[in-house]
N, C-alpha and C positions, 0 to 999 in steps of 0.2 A: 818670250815664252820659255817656262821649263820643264822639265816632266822630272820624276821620281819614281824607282821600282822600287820594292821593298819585298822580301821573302823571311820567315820567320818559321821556326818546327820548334815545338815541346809539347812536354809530356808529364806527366803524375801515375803516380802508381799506389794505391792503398791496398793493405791487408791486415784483416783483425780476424782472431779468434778466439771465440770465446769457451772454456769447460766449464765443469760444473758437477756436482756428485747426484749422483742418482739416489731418490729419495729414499729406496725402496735396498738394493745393493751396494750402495756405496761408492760403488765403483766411478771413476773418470769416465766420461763419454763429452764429446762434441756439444754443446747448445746452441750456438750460431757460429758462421761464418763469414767475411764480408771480403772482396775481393774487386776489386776494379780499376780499369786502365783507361784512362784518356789522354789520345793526342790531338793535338791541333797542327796544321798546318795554314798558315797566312799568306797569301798573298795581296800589296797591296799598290795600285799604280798612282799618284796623282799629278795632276797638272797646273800652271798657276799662271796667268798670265798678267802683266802689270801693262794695262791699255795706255794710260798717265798718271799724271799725278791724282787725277780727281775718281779712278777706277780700277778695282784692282778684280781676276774672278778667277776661283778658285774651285776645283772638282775632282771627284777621285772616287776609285770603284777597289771595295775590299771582297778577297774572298776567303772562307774560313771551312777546310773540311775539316769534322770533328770524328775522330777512330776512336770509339766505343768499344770495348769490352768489359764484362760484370757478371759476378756471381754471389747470392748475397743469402740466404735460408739459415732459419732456425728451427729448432725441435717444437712443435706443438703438444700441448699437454690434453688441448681436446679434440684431436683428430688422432694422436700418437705416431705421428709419423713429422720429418719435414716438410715443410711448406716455404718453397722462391718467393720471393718479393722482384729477383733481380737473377733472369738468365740468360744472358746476350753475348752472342758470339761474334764480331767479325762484323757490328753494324757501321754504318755510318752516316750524317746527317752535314748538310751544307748550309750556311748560313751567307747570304748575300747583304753586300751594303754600299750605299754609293749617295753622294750627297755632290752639291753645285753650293759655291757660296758668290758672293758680290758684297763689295765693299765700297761704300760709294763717299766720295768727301765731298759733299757741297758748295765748303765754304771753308776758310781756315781750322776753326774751331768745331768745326761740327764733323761727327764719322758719324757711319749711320752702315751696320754689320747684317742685312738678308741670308737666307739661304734656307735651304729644303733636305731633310735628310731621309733615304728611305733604304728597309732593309726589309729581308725576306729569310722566313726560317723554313727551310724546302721539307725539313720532315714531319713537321704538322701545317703546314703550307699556310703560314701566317704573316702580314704584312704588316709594316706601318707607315706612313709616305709623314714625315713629322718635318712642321716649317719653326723656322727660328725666326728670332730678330732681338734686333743690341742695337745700342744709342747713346754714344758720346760728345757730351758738352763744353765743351771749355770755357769754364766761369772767365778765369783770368789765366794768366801765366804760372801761378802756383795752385788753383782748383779747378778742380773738373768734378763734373753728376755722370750716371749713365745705369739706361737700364735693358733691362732685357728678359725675354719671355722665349721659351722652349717646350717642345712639346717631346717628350722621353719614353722609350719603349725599351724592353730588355726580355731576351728570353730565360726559360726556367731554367735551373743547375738542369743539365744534359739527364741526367740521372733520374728523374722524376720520371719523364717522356717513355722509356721502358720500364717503368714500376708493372711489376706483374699481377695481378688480383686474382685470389684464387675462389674459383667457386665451386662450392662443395658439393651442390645436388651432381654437378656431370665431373666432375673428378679434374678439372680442366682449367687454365689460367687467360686471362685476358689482360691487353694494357689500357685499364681504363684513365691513365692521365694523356694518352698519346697524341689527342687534338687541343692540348691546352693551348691557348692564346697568349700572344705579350703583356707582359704585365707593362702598364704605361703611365704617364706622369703628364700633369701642366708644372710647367715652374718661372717663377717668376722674382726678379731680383732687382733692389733700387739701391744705387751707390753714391757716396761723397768719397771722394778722394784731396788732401788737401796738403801739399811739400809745404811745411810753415817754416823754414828753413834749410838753410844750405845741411843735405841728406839729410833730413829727418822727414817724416810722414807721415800722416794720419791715413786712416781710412775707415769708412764704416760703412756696412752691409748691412740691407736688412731683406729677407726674403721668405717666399710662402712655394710650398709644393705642395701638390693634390694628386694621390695615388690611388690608382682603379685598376682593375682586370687583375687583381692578385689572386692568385689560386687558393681556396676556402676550402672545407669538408663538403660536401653534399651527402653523406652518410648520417652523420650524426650533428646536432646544432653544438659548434665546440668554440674554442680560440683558435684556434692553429689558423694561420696568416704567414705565406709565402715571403711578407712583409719583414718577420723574424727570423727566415733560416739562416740568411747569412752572418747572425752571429750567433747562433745554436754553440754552444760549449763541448758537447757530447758528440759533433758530426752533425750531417745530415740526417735531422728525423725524417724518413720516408712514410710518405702518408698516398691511399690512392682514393680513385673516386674523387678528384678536386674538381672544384669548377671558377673560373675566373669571376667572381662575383664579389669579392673584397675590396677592401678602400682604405686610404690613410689620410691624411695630415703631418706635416712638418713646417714650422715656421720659426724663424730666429731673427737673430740680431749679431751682427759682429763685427766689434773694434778690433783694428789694430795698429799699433805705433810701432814705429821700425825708425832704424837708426844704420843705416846703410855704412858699410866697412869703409870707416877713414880715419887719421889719425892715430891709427894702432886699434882702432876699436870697433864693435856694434855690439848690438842690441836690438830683439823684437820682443813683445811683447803681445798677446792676440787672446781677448775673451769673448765667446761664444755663448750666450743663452738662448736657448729654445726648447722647444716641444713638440713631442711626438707621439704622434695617435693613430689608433686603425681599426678598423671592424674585422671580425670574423664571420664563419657563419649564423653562431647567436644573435649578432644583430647588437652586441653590447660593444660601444665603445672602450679598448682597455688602452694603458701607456706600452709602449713598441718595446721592445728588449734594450731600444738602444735610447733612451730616454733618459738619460744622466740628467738632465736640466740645465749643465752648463759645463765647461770646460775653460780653464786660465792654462797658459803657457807663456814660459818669461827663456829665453834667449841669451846668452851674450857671451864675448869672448875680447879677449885683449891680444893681441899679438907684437912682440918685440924682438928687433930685425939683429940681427949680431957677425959679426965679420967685420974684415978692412971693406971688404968687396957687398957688403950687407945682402949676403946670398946666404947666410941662413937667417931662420929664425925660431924662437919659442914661444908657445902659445896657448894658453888657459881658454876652455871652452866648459861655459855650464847653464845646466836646462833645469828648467823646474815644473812638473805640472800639478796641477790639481784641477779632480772631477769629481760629479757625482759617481757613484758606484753604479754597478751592472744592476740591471732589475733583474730579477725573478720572481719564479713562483711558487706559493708556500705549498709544502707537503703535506699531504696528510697522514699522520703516525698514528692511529687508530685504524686506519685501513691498507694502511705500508707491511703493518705488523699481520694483519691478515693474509696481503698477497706477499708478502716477503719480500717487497719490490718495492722501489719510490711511487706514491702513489699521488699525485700533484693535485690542487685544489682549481680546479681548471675553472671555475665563476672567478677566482681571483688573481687571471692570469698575468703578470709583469704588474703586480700591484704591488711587492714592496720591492725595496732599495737597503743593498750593501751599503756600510758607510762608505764615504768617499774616497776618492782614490787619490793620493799623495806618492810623487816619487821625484829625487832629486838623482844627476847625472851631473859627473865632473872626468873631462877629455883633457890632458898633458899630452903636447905634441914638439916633437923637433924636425924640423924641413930646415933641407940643403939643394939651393938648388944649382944645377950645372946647367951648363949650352946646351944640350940635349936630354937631360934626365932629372929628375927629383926625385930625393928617395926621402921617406918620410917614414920616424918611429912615434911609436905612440904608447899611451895607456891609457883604457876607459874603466870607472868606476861606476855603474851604472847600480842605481837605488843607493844611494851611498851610507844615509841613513839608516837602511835595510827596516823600511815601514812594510809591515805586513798587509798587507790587500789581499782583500777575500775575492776569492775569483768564485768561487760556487759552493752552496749546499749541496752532500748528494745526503743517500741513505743506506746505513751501516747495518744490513742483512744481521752482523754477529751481535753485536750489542742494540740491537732495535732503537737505533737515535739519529739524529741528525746529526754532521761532523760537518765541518769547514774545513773547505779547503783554499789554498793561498796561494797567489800568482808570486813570481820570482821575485825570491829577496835579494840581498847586498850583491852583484856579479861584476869581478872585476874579471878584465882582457886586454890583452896588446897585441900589437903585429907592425909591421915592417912591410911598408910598401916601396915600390919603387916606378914610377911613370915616367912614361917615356913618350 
């Protein structure tokens, strides 16, 4: 039997502000400001015990205090004053997690993976007690199947939970997202795994997820789906009044051939098609923000050993990917041009697609290694092509148009390590 501690602190800090000229005098003044600090502290213990060969159990209790601070208001045009979204001082919220596994071999060929994971979010006192299970076959000596089903919980960005709502008849704020619930998942996964030779491999995956309890509007019947913030471009849109009444889909398929480092050389290879969907509070099914339809990624590198003592070496390292593009959502410039803002066509939300996304990377490396140390130089050529990929449409206030804008072109870098 053995145990493990683990302690962990970090931290993030944002700050934006935003001006702007007043309509009326011209003058600078303040329009928003957004400010907020989060720490985490972790603690985490586990324990494992190998009973033989045919049983192995495995348990462990995490704890996570999260320190909150945030300030976030902007100028309202129809109240004339600021109005908070976000004013928290000195909070803090505890998030508890503790899971038991068992590992059980029956038979040579057969694993067979149980276990129960349950966590609790203490400041809207929300639970999930969520069971797993996995199932490994061995066809032959070079195939194996195996599947597996889990049940998935996750709580909201910390930042939602003190959203401030302001209500105008008594002059007064309230936090109406603060009992939100875990947003939660089934998923489910069937695999072939097959070494068709000395280090080569195949694999292929094909799996389904089904997502429920996402935080929707209850205000008004929109898109917005808690489903899409984590890839929001703009930050976190803050929305209040949610209520966990949302849904998704996700299901794919995924090869990949690998060619494991021998001879001087590998290679991976791995393409990904799938699809992703979700409801909002409309009740209209649209595609997720993160719905490319498919992803290719090609791997490899050569490396040749140099010396009497063949303690250095040189070595070519190059990636290749390609994807479908980010979805978004079309603007509308008849009514942009009215409120002088992006004004988005929200029945049409994440229904088109950038073109696709292309970008090549090429790594020169020289390693020497000694009895105790390796020092390694390098140079990375990252987009080497310099293909331009559109990362987002916004809209241009000055010339009332749509503009593109474009993720990182040709970036080269080097550096000089040394491991010890």
């Amino acid at each position: 039997m053995s145990g493990k501690l683990s302690l962990s602190v970090s931290g993030t800090n944002i700050n934006a502000y935003v001006d702007t000229l007043s309509p009326t005098t011209k003058a600078s003044f303040l329009d928003k400001k957004d400010n907020s600090t989060e720490g985490n502290i972790i603690a985490n213990y586990t324990l494992t015990d190998k009973i033989n060969a045919h049983h192995l159990i495995k348990a462990g209790v995490t704890y996570q205090e999260i320190l909150f601070n945030a300030s976030s208001f902007n100028y309202s045009t129809v109240y004339n004053k600021y109005l908070y979204s976000l004013d928290v001082k000195n909070s803090k919220a505890g998030l508890v997690q503790s899971f038991i596994h068992w590992q059980w071999r029956p038979a040579e060929k057969f694993t067979i993976n149980t276990g129960v994971h349950y966590q609790d979010f203490l400041l809207s006192n929300t639970y999930a007690l969520e069971p797993r299970f996995g199932m490994r076959y061995q066809l032959s000596k070079k195939q194996n199947i195996s599947i597996g089903y889990g049940m998935h919980s996750m709580m909201q960005p910390t930042i939602y939970y003190f959203y401030e709502t302001y209500n105008p008849s008594t002059d007064s704020y309230y936090r109406s997202n603060r009992n939100l619930d875990l947003t939660r998942s089934h998923h489910a996964i069937l695999g072939y795994d097959y070494n068709f030779a000395k280090s080569f491999r195949l694999k292929l995956e094909t799996y389904y997820q089904y997502l429920y309890n996402s935080p929707v509007q209850t205000n008004e019947q929109s898109s917005f789906s808690m489903i899409n913030v984590g890839n929001a471009l703009e930050g976190i849109p803050l929305e209040d009044s949610l209520t966990n009444k949302g849904t998704g889909n996700n299901y794919g398929v995924e090869l990949t051939i690998e060619k494991f480092f021998s001879k001087h050389y590998y290679f991976l290879v791995t393409t990904s098609i799938y699809d992703s969907e979700y409801k909002g509070s409309n009740g209209v099914t649209h595609k997720t923000s993160y719905d490319g339809g498919y992803v290719f990624n090609a791997l490899a590198g050569y490396e040749l050993t140099l010396g009497k003592n063949k303690n250095r070496s040189l070595s070519i390292d190059l990636k290749y990917t390609q994807a479908g593009g980010n979805r978004y959502t079309p603007i509308d410039i008849e009514k942009s041009k009215l409120a002088n803002k992006a004004i988005y066509i929200d029945d049409e939300a994440y229904s088109q697609r950038y073109k696709d996304y292309s970008r090549f990377d090429i790594k020169l490396s020289y390693k020497t290694n000694r009895k105790k140390t390796s020092q390694i130089l390098f140079i990375t050529v990252e987009n080497i092509f310099n293909t331009q990929n559109i990362l987002r449409e916004s809209y241009n206030t000055d010339t009332q148009s749509i503009q593109k804008e474009y993720q990182l072109g040709l970036f080269p870098y080097g550096g000089y390590r040394i491991e010890f």
